[in-house]
C-alpha positions as CSV (number, residue, x, y, z in Angstrom):
1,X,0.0,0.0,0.0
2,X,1.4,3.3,-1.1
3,X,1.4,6.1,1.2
4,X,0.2,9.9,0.7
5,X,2.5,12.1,2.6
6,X,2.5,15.6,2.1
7,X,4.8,17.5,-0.6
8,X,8.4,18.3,0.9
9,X,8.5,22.3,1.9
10,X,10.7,24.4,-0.2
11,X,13.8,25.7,2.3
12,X,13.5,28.4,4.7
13,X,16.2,30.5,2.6
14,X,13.4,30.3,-0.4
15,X,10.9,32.0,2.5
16,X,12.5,34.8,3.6
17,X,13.9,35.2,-0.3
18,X,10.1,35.5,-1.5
19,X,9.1,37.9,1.6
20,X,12.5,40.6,0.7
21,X,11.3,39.6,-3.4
22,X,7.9,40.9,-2.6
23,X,8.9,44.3,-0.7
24,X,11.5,45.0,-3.5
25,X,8.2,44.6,-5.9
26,X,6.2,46.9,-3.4
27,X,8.8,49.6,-3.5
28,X,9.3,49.5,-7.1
29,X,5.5,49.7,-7.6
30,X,5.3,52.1,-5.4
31,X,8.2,54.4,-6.7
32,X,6.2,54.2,-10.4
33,X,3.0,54.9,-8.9
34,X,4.4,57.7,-6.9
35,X,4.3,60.8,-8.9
36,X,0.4,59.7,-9.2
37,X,-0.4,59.2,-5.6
38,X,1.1,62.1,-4.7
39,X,2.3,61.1,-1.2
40,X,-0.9,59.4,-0.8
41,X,-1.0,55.8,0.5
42,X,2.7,55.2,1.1
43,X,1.3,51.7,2.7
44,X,0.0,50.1,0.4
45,X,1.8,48.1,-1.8
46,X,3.7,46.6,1.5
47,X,0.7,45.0,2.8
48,X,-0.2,43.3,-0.3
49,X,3.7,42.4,-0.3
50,X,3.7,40.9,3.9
51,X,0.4,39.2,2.7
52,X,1.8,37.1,0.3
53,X,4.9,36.8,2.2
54,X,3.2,36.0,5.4
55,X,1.0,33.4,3.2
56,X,3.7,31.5,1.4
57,X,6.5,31.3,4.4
58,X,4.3,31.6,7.7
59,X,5.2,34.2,10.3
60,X,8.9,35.0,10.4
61,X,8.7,36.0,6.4
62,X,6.1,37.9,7.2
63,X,7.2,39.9,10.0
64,X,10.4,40.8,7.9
65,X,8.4,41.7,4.9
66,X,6.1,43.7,7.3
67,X,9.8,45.7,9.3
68,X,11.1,46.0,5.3
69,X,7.6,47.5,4.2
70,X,7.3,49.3,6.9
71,X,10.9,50.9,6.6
72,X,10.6,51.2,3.0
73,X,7.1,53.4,3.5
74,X,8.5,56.0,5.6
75,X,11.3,56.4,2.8
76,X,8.3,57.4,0.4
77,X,6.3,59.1,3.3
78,X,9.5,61.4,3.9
79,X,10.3,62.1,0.2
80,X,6.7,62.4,-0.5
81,X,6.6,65.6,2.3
82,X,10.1,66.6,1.2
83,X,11.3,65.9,4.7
């Protein structure tokens, strides 16, 4: 009798690579979409970006894709007040 385990999880290093892929995605959509937003929603993109982190590597990727959103965002929030 053949048994059905579960599908081997991808690494941890393949986690935390997709959570810092995401926010780089984030900031870059958010640097294009800048000049149009004009300041507004600097948060955004990052939680779409800890979302998918948090839902394909569990808590630690998302927690680092929340601290590098959350970084990245007051980047945008200060250049978007000239600060």
């Amino acid at each position: 009798m053949k048994r059905n385990f579960p599908p081997p999880r991808p690494a941890a290093s393949i986690h935390y690579a997709v959570a810092v892929a995401a926010v780089l995605v984030a900031a870059v959509v958010r640097a294009l979409l800048g000049p149009a937003l004009d300041g507004a929603m600097p948060f955004a993109p990052f939680l779409a970006a800890a979302a998918i982190a948090a839902w394909f590597g569990g808590r630690g990727p998302g927690l680092l894709a929340t601290a590098l959103g959350a970084l990245a965002s007051l980047y945008f929030l200060s250049t978007a007040t000239g600060a």
